[in-house]
N, C-alpha and C positions, 0 to 999 in steps of 0.2 A: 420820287422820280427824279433824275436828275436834270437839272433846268434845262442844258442843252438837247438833251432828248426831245423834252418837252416843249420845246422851244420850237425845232425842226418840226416836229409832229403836228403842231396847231400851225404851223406856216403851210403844211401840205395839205391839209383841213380845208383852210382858205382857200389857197391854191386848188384845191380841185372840187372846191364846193359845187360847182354848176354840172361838172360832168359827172361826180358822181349823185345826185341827186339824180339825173336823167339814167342813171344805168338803174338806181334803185327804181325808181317809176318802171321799167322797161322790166325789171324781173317780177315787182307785185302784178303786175298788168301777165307777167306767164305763168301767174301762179296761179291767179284767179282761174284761170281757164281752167287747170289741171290735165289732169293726162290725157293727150289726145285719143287713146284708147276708150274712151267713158264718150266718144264722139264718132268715133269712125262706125262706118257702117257693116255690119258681116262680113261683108267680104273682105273689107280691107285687113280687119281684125283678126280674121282667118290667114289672113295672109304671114299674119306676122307671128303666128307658133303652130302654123301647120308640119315642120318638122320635128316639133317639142317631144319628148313621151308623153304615153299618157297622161299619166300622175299629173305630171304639166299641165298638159292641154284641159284637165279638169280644173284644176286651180286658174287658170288664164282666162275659163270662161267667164269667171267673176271679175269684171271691169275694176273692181277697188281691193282684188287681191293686190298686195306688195310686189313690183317686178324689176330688178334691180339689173341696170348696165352694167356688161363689161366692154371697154375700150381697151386697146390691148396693142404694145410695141412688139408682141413676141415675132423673134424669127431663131432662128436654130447655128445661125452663122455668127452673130455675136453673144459673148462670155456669159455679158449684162443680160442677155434679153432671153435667151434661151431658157431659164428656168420659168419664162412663164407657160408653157408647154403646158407644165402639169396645172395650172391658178384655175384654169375654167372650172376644170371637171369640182376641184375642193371648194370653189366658190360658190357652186350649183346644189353640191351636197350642204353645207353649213344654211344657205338659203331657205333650202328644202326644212330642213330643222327648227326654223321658225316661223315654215308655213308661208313661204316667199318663195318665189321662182327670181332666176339669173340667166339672162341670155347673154351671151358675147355678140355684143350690137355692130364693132365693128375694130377693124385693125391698122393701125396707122404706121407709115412706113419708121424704118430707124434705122439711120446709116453711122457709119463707127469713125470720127473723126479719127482716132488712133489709125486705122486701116487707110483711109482716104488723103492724113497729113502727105503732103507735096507732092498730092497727085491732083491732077485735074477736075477729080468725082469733088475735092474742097468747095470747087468754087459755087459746090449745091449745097454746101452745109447749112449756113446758117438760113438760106431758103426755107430750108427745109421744114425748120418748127413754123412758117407761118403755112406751110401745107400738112404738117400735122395737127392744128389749128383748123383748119376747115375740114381734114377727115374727121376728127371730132364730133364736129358740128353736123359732119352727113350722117356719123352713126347715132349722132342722138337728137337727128331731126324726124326721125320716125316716130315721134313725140309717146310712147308707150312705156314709159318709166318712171317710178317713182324716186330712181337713185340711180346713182352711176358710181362706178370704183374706174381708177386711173391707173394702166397698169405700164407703166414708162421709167426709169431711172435716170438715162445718159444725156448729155451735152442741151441738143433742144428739143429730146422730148418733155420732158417735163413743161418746160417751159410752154412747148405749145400744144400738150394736151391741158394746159394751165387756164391759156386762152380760148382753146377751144371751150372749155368748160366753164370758164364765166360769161358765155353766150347764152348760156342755160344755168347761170345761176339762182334760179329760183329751186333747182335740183339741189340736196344734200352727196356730193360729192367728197371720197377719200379715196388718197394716194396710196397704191399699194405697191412698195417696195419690192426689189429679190433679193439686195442683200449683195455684199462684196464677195466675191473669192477670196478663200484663205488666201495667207502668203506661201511667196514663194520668196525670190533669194532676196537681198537685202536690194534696198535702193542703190547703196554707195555705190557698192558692184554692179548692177544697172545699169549706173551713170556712169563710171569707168570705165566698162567695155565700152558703151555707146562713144565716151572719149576720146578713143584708141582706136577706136575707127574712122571716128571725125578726121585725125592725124595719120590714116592711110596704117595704122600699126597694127591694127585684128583684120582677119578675113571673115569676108561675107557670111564665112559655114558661123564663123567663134561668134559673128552679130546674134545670128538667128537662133544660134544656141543659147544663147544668156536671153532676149528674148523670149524663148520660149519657157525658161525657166520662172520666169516673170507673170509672161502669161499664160497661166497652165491650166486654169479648169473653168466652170462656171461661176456665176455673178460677174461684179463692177471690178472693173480694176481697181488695185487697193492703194494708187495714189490717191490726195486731195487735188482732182480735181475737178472740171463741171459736176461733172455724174454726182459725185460722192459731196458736192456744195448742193447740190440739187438736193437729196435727201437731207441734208442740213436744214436744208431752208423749207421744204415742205414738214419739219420738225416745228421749225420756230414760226410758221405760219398759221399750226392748228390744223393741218390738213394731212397728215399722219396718225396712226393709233401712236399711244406714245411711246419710243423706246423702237419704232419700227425700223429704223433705216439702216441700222448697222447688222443687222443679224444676218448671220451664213447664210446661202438658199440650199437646199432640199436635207435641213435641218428640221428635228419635231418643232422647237418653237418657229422659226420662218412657215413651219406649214400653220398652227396654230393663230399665229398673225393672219395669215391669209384670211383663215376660215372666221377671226374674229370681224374684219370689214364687211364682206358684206349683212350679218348678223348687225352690229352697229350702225349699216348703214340705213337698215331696216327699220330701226329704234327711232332712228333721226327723221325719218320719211313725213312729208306733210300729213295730216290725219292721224298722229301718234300723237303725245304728250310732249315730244324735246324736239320740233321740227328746229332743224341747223340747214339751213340751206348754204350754200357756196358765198350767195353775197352775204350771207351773214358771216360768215368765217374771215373772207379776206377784205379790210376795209383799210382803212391809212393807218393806224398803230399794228396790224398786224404784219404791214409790208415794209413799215420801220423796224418790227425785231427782225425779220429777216434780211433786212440788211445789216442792224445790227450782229447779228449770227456770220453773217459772210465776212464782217470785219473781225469782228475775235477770235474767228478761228484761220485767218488769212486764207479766205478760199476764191475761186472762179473769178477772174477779170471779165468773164462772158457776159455775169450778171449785170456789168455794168449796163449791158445791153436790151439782157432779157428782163430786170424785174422794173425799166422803165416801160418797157411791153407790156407785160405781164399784168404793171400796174395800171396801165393805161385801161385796159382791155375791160377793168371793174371799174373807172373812173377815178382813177386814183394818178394824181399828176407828180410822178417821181423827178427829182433832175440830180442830173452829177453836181450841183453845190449840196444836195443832201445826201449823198453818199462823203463827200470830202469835210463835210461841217459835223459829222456823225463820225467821223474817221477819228478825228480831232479828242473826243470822245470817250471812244470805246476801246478797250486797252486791247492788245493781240496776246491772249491766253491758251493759245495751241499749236504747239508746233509737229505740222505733220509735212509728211514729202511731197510736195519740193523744199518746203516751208522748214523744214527738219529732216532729220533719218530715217523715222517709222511713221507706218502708212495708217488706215484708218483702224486695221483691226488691234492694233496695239492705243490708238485712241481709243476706240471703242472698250476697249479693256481696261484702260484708265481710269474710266466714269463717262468718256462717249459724251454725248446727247443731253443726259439727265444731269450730269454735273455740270454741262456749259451753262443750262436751262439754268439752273440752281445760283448760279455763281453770279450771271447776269440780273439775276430778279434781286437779288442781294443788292446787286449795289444799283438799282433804279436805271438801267441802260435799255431794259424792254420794258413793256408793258404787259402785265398779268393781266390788266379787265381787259379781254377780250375772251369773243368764241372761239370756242374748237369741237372738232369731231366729235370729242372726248368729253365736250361739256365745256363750262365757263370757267376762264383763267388759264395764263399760260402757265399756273404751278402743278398743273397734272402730270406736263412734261417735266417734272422732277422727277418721274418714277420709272423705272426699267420693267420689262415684262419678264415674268418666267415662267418654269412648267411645276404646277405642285401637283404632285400625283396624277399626272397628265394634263389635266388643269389650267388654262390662261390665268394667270395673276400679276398683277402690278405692286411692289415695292418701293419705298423710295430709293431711288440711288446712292452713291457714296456720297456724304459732306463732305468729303475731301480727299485731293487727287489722288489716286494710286500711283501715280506716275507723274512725277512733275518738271520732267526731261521732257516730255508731252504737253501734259494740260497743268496749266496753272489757274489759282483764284485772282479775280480780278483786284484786288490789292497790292498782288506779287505779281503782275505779267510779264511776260517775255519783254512786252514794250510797254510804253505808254499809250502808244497810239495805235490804231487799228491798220492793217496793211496797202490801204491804197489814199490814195491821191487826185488830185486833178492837179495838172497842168496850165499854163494859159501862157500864151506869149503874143509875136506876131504870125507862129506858125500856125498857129488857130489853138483849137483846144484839144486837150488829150487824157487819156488816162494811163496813172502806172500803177505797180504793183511793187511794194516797197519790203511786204516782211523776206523776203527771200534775199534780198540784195543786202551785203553787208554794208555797216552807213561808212564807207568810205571808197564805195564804188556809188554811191549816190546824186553824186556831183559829177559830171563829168564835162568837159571843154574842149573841142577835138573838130578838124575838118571832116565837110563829111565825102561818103564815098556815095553816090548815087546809084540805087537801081530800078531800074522799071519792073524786073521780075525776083521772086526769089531764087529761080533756077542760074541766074545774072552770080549774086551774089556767091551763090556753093562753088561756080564754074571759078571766081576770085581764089577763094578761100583754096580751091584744088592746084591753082595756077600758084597759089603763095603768094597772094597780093595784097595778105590783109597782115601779116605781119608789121602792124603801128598801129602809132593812135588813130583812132577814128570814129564817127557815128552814121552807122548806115541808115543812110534813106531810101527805104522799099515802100515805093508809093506806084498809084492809081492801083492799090487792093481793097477800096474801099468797095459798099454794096452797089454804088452804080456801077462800079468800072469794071469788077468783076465778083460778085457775091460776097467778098468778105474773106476772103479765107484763111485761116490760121495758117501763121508762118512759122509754127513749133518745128519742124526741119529746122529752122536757121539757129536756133539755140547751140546743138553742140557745136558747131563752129565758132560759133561767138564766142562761147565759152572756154575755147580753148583759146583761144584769144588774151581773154582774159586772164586765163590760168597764168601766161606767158608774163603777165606784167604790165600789157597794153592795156591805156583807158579805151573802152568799148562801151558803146551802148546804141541801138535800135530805135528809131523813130518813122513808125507808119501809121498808115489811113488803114492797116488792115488790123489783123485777130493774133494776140498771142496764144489765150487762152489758158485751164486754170492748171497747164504746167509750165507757167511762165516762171522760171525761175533766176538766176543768181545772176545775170546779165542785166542791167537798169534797160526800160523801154516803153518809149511815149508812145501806145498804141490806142488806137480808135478815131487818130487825129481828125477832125473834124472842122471848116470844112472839108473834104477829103480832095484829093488832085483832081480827079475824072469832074468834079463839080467845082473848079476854075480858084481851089483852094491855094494858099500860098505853096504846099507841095511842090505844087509843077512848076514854080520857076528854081528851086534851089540846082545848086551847082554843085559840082565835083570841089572840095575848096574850100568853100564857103564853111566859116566858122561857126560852130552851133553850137551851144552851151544849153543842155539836162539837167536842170538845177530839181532833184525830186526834194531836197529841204525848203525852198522859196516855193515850189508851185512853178515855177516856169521852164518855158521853152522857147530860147530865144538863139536870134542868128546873128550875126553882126554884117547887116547890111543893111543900109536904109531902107527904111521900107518902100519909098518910092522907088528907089532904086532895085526892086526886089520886085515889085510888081509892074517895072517899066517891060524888063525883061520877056522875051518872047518863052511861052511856056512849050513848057513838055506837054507833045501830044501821046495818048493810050492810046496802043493798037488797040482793034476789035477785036471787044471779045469772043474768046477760043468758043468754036464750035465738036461736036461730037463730047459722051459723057452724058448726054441729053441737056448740056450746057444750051442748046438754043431755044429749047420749050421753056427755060426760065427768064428770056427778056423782057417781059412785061414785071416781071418782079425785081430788078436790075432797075430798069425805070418809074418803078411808081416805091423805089425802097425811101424813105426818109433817112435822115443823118444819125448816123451814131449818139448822137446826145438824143436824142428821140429813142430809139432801139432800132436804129435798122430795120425797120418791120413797115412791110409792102401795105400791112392789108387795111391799116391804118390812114395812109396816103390815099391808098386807093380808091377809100370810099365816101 
């Protein structure tokens, strides 16, 4: 193992020795009970598969048959989520087959930050995973399960059917993927029209047309971003069958996958031979390779947010010095778009998954003893699934990349270090995202330009007022002041900025998110303006210097002098969007170095 790994790992050990002892006490304490089914009375019982079939309802009247959750993101409107349409029915049948029934318990919402970027529906995003965190917890408080499958890909689902599902950790719990969409046109192209529009040079029709050439069919979109770190990280978690994240949906093997979970998850179930419950799965070495994983393959700035959540939620006490002292580390061995040219299915074709797995276990940057779905050790995830004469089977993967424009072995990396960062100065604290930015836009020193919205900034940038150096301050978007929301809009303008010659770079209290690309930017800054952060006094003017090689963010103003200053007051927050049923989560959210997460605060 390598010492700094293991260094970090027994630091989080300590650090979160008290909370997770009490989450472990809290899930033997739900196990003992066992299925609230084996408890309820007739009628209730009745209640809960009197629309079953038959076949069903005969099998259900035996209280210790096998009866395994489905929780489910599907809706028919986004790429991601629509394939799971067809997962119930194939989930029900494979169940049936080993003498186990499958209900779809319940369905948790899932909104598409792609569709909602710098629109108002934003400022519910990152809300959003702590209320698909408690739909979770409502479909799997009917207590009548021996198992539950997670059927979620993008931004915060994952993350908060993550959380929802270490509420009920004592369950044997697996993620079940749909898989990216092929591609479609290249990224560069992508990026260029979308550039050329930024600069008033394509029309709306040539936007929507390259657009739609991009996004054309079913699954995840095929950059690296959340969605596609998400499957990453439920790879290197142990809570994927292995080799599951990348495969096409309504492919033979993505259907095969399917039907292998809940069948495995059956296997895993308490009262079997291999019970694997949730909190056995995800403990502090399992949420160090996944962050380990989000660093070597320079993925999601989200996660800065989500896997302090995420960890929190099992009792596991993550902080941004262990993402940044881990960084230090763990070399960046994958270049995918934004990060590079080609998206994931040309990762995926590289060696994908199974070679990251393989490459990191090599040189001691994760940890192998640990649980999984799959059984003990993270060298399972060395192996790709296939079809042998229809067949599920597991192989090992390539030993070595197929593509090395892509995925490199951790001895050859693209870099030394892994893609992100912290920050610290007297702006408070931040996080960046460093493999996308070339190291000589890494530095930057420049007045800044101040704005309270990012609609502020685009209205600059149209008017032609950003042609210079500069570093824009877009503050109070932090979670008190208005949810958080990703300010991926303001990219191509920056970037064209950039393209121009001008030092540029972004510094806010809100969300880049994981297409944060070739533009440097201190985002999550914490504390945040709306919470009396140094933010709300900076000025139009005022010198700031982005140092992403030192770690800092600094202004050149006294600090007393900086905090003498009468601050910037945040309008109230925008009403309509249903933006005003989320005030109580605006008010009880914690800080970005925490994860942004209400429910945590709340209770």
């Amino acid at each position: 193992m390598h010492p700094v790994t293991a260094e970090i790992t027994q630091r989080i050990v300590e650090r979160s020795r008290e909370a997770r002892a009490d989450y472990l006490t809290r899930m033997a304490a739900a196990r003992q009970t066992g299925p609230g089914r084996g408890k309820l009375s007739c009628a209730n019982w009745a209640h809960a598969f009197a629309a079953s079939p038959d076949g069903d309802k005969q099998r259900m009247r035996d209280p210790t048959a096998p009866n395994v959750a489905i929780v489910s993101a599907y809706n028919d409107m986004l790429s991601a989520h629509q394939p799971y349409e067809r997962f119930p029915d194939i989930i029900r049948q494979a169940a049936h087959e080993v003498g186990a029934t499958a209900q779809y318990a319940g369905g948790v919402p899932a909104m598409c930050d792609g569709v909602t970027q710098g629109r108002p529906g934003m400022e519910l995003s990152l809300f959003s995973r702590d209320v698909i965190a408690m739909a979770t917890a409502i479909a799997l408080t009917h207590d009548a399960f021996d198992a539950a499958l997670m059927l979620g890909i993008c931004d915060k689902i994952v993350p908060g059917l993550f959380i929802g599902a270490a509420a009920f950790g004592h369950l044997p719990t697996i993620f079940v993927p749909g898989g990216p969409m092929t591609s479609g046109i290249s990224n560069h192209e992508k990026a260029r029209v979308r550039g050329l529009y930024a600069e008033g040079k394509a029309t709306r029709d040539e936007l929507l047309e390259s657009e739609m050439k991009s996004y054309h069919g079913p699954g995840t979109c095929t950059f690296y971003g959340t969605a596609n770190s998400n499957q990453m990280m439920m790879e290197m978690t142990g809570l994927h069958l292995p080799g599951a994240a990348f495969v096409t949906p309504n492919t033979p093997l993505r259907d095969a996958l399917t039907a292998a979970a809940p069948k495995r998850a059956v296997e895993i179930r308490d009262g079997g031979n291999d019970y694997t419950p949730f909190s056995a799965v995800v403990d502090e070495k399992s949420m160090v390779n996944a962050i380990a994983g989000l660093l070597a393959t320079g993925g999601s700035t989200n996660h800065t947010l989500h896997i302090l959540a995420m960890g929190r939620a099992a009792g596991v006490l993550i902080t941004w010095e262990d993402f940044h002292d881990l960084s230090h580390v763990t070399p960046l061995i994958a270049r995918v778009y934004p990060n590079g040219t080609e998206d994931v299915n040309a990762f995926h074709a590289a060696g994908g998954m199974s070679y990251v797995t393989r490459t990191l276990l090599e040189h001691g940057l994760v940890h192998d003893d640990v649980v999984t779905v799959a059984g003990k050790g993270l060298s399972r995830y060395r192996q790709e699934p296939f079809l042998d004469g229809g067949k599920l089977v597991w192989r090992d993967g390539p030993v070595a990349s197929l593509n090395r424009d892509i995925l490199r072995p951790a001895d050859d990396p693209f870099e030394a270090e892994g893609g992100m960062r912290v920050l610290t100065g007297p702006l408070g604290r931040a996080v960046i995202k460093t493999s996308a930015v070339k190291p000589e836009h890494r530095i930057v020193e420049a007045p800044a330009l101040v704005f309270e919205d990012q609609d502020d900034l685009l209205a600059a940038h149209r008017r032609g007022e950003l042609n210079r150096d500069f570093i824009a301050v877009v503050r109070f978007q932090g979670p008190k002041a208005n949810g958080m929301p990703e300010l991926h809009s303001l990219t191509p303008p920056l970037g064209v900025q950039l393209d121009k010659g001008f030092k540029v770079a972004l510094v806010t209290d809100g969300r880049m998110s994981g297409a944060s690309g070739k533009v440097p930017a201190a985002i999550h800054v914490t504390p945040e303006a709306a919470a009396g952060g140094p933010l709300a006094y900076v000025r139009n003017g005022d010198i700031i210097r982005l140092d992403a090689e030192a770690g800092t963010l600094d202004i050149q103003v006294d600090p007393r002098e900086l905090m003498a200053r009468e601050p910037a007051r945040r309008t109230q927050p925008g009403h309509g969007y249903g933006r005003e049923l989320f005030g109580w989560m605006r008010h009880a959210a914690g800080p970005a170095d925490t994860g942004a997460c209400a429910l945590f605060e709340a209770a």
